[in-house]
C-alpha positions in Angstrom: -179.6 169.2 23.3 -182.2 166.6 24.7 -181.6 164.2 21.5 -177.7 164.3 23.0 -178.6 163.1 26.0 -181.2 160.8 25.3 -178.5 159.7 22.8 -175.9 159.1 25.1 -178.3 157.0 27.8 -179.2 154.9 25.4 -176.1 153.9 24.0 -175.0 153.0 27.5 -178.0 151.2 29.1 -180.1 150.4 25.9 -177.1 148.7 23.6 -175.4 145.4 23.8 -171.9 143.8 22.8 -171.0 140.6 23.0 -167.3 139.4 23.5 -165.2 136.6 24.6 -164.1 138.8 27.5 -167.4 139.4 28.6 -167.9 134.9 28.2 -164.8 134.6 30.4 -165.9 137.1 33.0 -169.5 136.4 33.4 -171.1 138.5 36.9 -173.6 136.1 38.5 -176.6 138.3 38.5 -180.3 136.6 38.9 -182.4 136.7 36.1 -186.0 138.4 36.8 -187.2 141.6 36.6 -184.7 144.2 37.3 -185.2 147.9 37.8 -183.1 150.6 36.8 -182.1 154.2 38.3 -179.9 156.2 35.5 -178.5 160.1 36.8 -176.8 161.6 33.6 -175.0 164.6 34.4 -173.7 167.0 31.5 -171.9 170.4 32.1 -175.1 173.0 31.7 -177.4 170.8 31.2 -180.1 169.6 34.0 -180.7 166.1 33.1 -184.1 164.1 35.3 -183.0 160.9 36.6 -184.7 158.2 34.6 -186.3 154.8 36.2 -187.0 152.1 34.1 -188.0 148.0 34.5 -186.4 145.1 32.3 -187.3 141.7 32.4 -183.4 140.0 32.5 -183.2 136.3 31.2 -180.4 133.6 31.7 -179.2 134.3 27.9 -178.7 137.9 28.9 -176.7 136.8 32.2 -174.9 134.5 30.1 -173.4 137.9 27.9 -173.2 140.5 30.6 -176.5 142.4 29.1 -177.7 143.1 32.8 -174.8 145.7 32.8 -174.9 147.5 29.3 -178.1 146.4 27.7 -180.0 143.9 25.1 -180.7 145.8 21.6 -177.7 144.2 19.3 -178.1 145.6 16.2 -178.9 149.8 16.8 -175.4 151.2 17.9 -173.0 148.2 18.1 -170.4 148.7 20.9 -167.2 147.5 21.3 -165.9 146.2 25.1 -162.4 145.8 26.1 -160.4 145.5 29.3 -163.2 143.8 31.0 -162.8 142.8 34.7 -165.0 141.1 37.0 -163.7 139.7 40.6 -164.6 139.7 44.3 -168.2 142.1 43.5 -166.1 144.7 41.5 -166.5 145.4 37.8 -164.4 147.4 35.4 -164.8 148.1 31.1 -164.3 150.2 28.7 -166.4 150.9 25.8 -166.4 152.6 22.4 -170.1 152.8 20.5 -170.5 154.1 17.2 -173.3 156.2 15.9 -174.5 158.7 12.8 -173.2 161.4 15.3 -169.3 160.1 16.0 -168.4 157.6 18.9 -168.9 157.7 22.3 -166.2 156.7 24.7 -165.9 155.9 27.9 -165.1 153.4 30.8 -167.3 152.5 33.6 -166.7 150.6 37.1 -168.6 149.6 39.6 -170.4 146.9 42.1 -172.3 144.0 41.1 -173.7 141.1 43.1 -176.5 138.4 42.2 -179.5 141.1 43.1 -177.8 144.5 42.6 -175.5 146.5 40.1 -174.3 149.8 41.0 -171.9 151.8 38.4 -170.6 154.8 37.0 -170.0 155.5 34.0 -167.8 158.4 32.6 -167.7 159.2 28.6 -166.8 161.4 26.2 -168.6 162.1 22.3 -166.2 162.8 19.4 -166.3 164.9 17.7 -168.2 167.0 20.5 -172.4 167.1 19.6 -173.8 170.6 19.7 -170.6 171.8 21.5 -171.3 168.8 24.4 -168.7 165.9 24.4 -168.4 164.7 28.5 -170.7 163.4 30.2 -171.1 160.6 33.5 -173.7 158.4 34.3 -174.9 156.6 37.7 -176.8 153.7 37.4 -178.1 151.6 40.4 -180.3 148.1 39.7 -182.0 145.6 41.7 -184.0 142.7 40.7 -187.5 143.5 41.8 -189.3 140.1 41.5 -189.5 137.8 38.8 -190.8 138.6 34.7 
């Protein structure tokens, strides 16, 4: 059960897409060193928040990888319906893996310093009998790299 939801974090804050909707709708975030609060939440299960530090460069502002992550190649996800405007953001995402795909949408608040979203997904086929799950993730940029 803990490789599900170790799984499912790190497909969310630990993968990266790149898309022309994400080009088009860039959030102006400064890059620096940015930390991370995740809370996962699964139905029985009791899930420790998890804090973590990443060092955010312009290239990653440039594709949105403040808000979903910066390993390419591992479980390639797909975005669509991505919205950005006025602080608020909005996407839905589909990322494959060896154990089925896990979709979901997320929606939030994001302003140069801070990011604060929540995330809502769903495995197919279910993993161990588990398939929802949501995540809350706050950022801020702590300092520079």
């Amino acid at each position: 059960m803990n490789r599900v939801c170790l799984t499912a974090a790190a497909i969310l804050t630990l993968t990266a897409a790149t898309s022309s909707a994400f080009a088009q709708n860039q959030i102006e975030t400064q890059p620096g060193m940015w930390e991370y609060s995740l809370e996962t939440k699964m139905p029985g299960m009791a899930i420790p928040p998890q804090t973590m530090r990443r060092c955010i460069t312009a290239q990653d502002v440039a594709q949105n990888k403040q808000l979903i992550g910066g390993n390419q190649g591992k479980n390639p996800c797909t975005i669509s319906n991505f919205k950005s405007g006025g602080g608020k953001i909005s996407f839905e995402f589909a990322c494959k893996s060896g154990q089925g795909t896990m979709k979901g949408n997320t929606s939030g608040n994001a302003t140069a310093t801070s990011i604060d979203m929540e995330t809502r997904m769903q495995m197919v086929p279910a993993v161990q009998g588990m398939s929802d799950m949501s995540q809350k993730t706050k950022a801020k940029r702590v300092g520079n790299c």
